[in-house]
N, C-alpha and C positions, 0 to 999 in steps of 0.2 A: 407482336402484341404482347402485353405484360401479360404473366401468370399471377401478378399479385399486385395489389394499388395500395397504399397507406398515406397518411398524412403525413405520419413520419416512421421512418426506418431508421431502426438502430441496432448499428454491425456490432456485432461480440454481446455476450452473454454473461460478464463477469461483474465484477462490484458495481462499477460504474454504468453500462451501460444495463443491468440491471434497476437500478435506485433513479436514472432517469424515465423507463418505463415505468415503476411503483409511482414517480413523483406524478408524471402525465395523467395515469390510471386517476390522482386520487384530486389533481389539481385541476386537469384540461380533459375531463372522461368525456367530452366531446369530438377529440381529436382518433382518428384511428393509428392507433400505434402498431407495427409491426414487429419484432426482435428477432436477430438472427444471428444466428450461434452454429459452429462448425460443430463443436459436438453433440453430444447428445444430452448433456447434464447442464443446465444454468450455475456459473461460477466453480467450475472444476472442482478442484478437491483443496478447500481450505476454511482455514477459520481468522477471521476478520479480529482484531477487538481496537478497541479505542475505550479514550477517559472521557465518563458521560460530560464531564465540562468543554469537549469538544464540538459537541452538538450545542448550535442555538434553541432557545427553547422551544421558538415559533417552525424548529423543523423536527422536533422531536417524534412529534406523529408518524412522520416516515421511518422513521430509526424503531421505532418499541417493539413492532410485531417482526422485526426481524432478530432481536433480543433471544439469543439459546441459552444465556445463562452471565449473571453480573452478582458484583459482589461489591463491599462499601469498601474496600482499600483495596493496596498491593501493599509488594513486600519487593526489594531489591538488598542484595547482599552483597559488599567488595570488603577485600582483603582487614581493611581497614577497621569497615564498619556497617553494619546493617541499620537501615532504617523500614518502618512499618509509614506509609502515606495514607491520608487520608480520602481521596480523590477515588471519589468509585467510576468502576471499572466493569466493562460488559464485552463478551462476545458473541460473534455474527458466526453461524457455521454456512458452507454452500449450500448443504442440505436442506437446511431451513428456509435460506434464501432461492433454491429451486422449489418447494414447495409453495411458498409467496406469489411468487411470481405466476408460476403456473394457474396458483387457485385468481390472481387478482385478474388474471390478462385474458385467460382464456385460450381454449387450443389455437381459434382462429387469429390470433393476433402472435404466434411463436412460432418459426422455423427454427427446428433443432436438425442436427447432419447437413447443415446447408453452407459450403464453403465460397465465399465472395472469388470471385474471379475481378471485376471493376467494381467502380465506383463512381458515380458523380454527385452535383448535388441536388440533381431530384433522379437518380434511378441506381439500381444494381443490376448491376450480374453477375448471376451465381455459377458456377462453376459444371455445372450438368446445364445451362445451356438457358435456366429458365431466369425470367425476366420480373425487376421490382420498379413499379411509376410510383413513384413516391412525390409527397409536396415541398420536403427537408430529407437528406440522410446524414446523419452524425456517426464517425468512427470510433467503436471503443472496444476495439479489436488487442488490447495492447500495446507496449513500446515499438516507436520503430524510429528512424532516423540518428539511431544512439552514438556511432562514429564521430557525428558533429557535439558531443558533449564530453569531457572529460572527467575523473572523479577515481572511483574502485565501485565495489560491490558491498551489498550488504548478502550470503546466503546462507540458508539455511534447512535445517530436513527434521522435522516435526511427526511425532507418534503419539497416538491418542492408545495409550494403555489399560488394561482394566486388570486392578492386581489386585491377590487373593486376601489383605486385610486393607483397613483404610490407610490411607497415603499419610493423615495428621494435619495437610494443607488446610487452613481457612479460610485462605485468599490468594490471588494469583503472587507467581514470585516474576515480577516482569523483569528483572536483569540478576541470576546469580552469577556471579565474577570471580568466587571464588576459587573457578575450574582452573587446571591449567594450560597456560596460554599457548595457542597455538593460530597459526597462519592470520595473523594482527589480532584484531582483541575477540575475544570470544567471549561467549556470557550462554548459559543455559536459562531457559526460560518455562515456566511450569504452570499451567491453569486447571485447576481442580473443577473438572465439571462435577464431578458426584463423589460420594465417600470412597469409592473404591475405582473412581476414572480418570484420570489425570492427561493432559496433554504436556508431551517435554519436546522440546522443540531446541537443539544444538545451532547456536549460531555468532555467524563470524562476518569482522569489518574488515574484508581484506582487500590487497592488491589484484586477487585471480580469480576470475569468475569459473575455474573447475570446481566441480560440484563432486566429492566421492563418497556416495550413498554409502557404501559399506564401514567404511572409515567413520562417519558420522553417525551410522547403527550401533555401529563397537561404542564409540563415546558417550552415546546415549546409552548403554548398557551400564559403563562404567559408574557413568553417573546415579541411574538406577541402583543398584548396586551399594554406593557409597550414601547413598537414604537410606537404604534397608527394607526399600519394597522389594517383593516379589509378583513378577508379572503372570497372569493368567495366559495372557492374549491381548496382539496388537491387533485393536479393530480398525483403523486408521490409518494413512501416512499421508504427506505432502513434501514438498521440497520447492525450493525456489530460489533465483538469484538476481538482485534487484538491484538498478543503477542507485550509487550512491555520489552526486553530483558535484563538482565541484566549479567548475566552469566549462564554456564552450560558448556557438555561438547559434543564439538563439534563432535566429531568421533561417539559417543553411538549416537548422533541424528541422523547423515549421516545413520549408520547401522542399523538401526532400521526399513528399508524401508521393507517393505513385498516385495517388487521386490529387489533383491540387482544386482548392475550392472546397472542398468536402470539409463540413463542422468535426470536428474530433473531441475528444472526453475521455479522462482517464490520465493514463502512462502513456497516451497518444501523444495528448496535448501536455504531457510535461508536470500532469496537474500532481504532483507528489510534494512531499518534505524534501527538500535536495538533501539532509543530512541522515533522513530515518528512511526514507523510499515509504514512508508512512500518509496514505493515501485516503481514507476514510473520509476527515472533516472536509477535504476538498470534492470529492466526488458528491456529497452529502447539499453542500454550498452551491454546484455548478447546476447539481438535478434540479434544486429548487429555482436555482436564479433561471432556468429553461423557461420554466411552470409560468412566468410572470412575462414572458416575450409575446409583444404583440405580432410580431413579421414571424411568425416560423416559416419563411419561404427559405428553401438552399440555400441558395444565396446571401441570402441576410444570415442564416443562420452559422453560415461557415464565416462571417465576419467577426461576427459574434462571438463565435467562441475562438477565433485567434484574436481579437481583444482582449477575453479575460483571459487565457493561456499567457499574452503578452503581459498583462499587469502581472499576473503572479507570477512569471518570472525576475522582473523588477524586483516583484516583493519578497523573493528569496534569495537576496545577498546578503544578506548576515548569518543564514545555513550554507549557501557556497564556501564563504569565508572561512566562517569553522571545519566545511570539509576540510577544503584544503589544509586549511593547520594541521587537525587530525593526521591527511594523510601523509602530508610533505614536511609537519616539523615535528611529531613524532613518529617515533624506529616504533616496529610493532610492539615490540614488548612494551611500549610507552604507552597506548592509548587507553589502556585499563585506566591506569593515572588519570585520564583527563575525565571518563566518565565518570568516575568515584566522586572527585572531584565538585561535578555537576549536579550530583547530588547531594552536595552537603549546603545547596542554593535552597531559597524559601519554597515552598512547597506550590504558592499561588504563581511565583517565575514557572518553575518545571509545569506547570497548565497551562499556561501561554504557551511557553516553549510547545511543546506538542501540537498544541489546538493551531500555530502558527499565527501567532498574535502577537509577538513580544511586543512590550514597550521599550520606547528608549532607554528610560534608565534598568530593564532588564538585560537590555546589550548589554551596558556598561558593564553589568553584575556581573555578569559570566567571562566577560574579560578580563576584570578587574584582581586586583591580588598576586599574589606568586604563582607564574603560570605553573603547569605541570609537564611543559615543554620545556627543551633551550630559546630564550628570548629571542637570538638569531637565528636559528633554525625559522623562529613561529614565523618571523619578518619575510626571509627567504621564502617559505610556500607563499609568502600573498601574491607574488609576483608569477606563479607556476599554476597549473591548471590540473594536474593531477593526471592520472591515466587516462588514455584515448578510450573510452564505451566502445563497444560492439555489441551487436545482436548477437556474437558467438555465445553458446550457455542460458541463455537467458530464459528463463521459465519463474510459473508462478506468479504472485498476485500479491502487491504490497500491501500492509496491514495497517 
């Protein structure tokens, strides 16, 4: 007999299957949702941000009250040249987003400490033995099936500091490049929550998905340092290393699930940037497009969402492609070059680009010109797929 019945149950407790609980809560508050999370905390230890022109407007309601702090531009910096953007910018902390969740859903609708043992697509079982009859379950437990995808990583290890006068920051600095370069291109990243609290966050597009926290403390130090703050206390930290995608094959990833049938959401279902592992506007897109499904039975719904996992893989070969260029037709010390580069594009191209909308004549744009690769080199990766993924390293939660 179940210990627990829901209409729908949704495995993992992080971005994703988060924001389709708030979506259900606030779209279908008829439906009994369940959520079940191996930890103890909703969405681990991180902080989310996206450019509000990523959000549609008509889903903005779900995005606001998860809002910990936005500002009217950024700021990105390379060798070359600095530009200030216009396009405001906000972040999502976990904190915030466990507290959400909590206050919207209710005790009775959240299992935390509860680890999935199976899976189908109307029930679970949890791993102490006890039993979930559910009418839908959707996976949003994380990546899995990655061996079938090729590409590198995006990772990185992030401190939320509070130092002893103000930092000077107005606005976030979302790519300084000015660093020097190490294990492919690296870029420091900096978001001023308050006068005196800063998040810097050290991160690199590389071939190796080893992760050396200490190594990347020191650099963050360094960098510290080379501003001229002085730190009180780190209140904070996260880390993570996220596929950054270049090709593979989509069907062997989908089947590879240990649950077959089962709806998935998230880094489950692929649902990322292939070239940023940037995750937000999609998870944001899939909550809502739930909200509007007449069949929420298992079945339909594990259709469902390997239909839209299948379009938006479709839809992301023009980010495949650039992987691969990135990472198969420039040498690491080359990719500074291409990002630089990419920002000297219109400012409304780099909003598509992220939000994952480009137009055709945006492709062109960013093609177009004197590459910042060798011509034969760029031609040579189209043909290659980049590094074989693994689950080896893999932590964290794309932003």
């Amino acid at each position: 007999m179940a210990q627990f019945s829901s209409d729908l149950a949704i495995l993992g407790g992080g971005l994703a299957g988060s924001l389709i609980a708030l979506a259900m809560a606030r779209h279908r508050p008829e439906l009994r949702v369940l959520l079940v999370e191996q930890g103890e905390r909703l969405g681990g230890d991180h902080v989310w941000s996206f450019f509000e022109t990523d959000v549609a407007p008509e889903h903005r309601d779900l995005v606001e009250p998860l809002i910990a702090r936005r500002w009217s531009g950024y700021t990105v910096h390379f060798p070359g040249h600095s530009r200030l953007l216009s396009t405001p910018y906000a972040s999502v902390t976990s904190a915030r987003l466990d507290a959400l969740v909590r206050a919207t859903l209710g005790a009775e609708s959240l299992l935390t400490g509860a680890r999935v043992a199976e899976a189908s697509p109307d029930a679970v079982l949890l791993a102490d033995g006890r039993r979930i009859a559910a009418g839908a379950v959707i996976d949003a437990r994380g990546a899995h099936g990655l061996p079938h995808l090729t590409g590198g990583w995006q990772k990185f290890l992030g401190c939320m500091l509070h130092l002893s006068k103000p930092h000077g920051l107005e606005r976030p600095v979302v790519m300084d490049a000015r660093v020097p370069q190490h294990d492919g291109y690296r870029f420091v990243y900096c978001l001023p929550f308050s006068e005196r609290e800063v998040f810097v966050e050290d991160t690199y597009y590389s071939s190796d998905h080893a992760l050396d926290r200490p190594l990347l403390r020191q650099r963050i130090g360094d960098y510290v340092d080379s501003m001229g703050w002085h730190v009180d206390s780190v209140t904070y930290e996260e880390a993570g290393v996220l596929p950054v995608i270049a090709g593979g094959d989509f069907d062997r990833f989908w089947n590879a699930s240990a649950d077959p049938g089962v709806a998935r959401a998230g880094t489950r279902a692929a649902l990322v940037n292939p070239m940023t592992s940037y995750s937000f506007p999609d998870a944001v897109r899939f909550a809502m497009h739930l909200t509007a499904l007449d069949n929420l039975s298992g079945v339909s719904l594990g259709r469902t969402s390997h239909a839209w996992a299948a379009n938006h893989w479709r839809g992301g070969r023009f980010y495949r492609m650039l992987t691969r260029m990135l990472f198969g037709a420039a040498r690491p010390e080359e990719r500074r070059a291409v990002l630089e580069r990419f920002y000297t594009l219109p400012e409304g191209l780099i909003e598509r680009f992220y939000a994952g909308r480009p137009r055709i004549a945006d492709m062109a744009r960013v093609l177009a010109g004197k590459p910042p690769v060798p011509v034969g080199a760029a031609m040579a990766s189209l043909a290659g797929g980049g590094y074989p993924l693994s689950n080896l390293g893999l932590a964290g939660a794309p932003r």
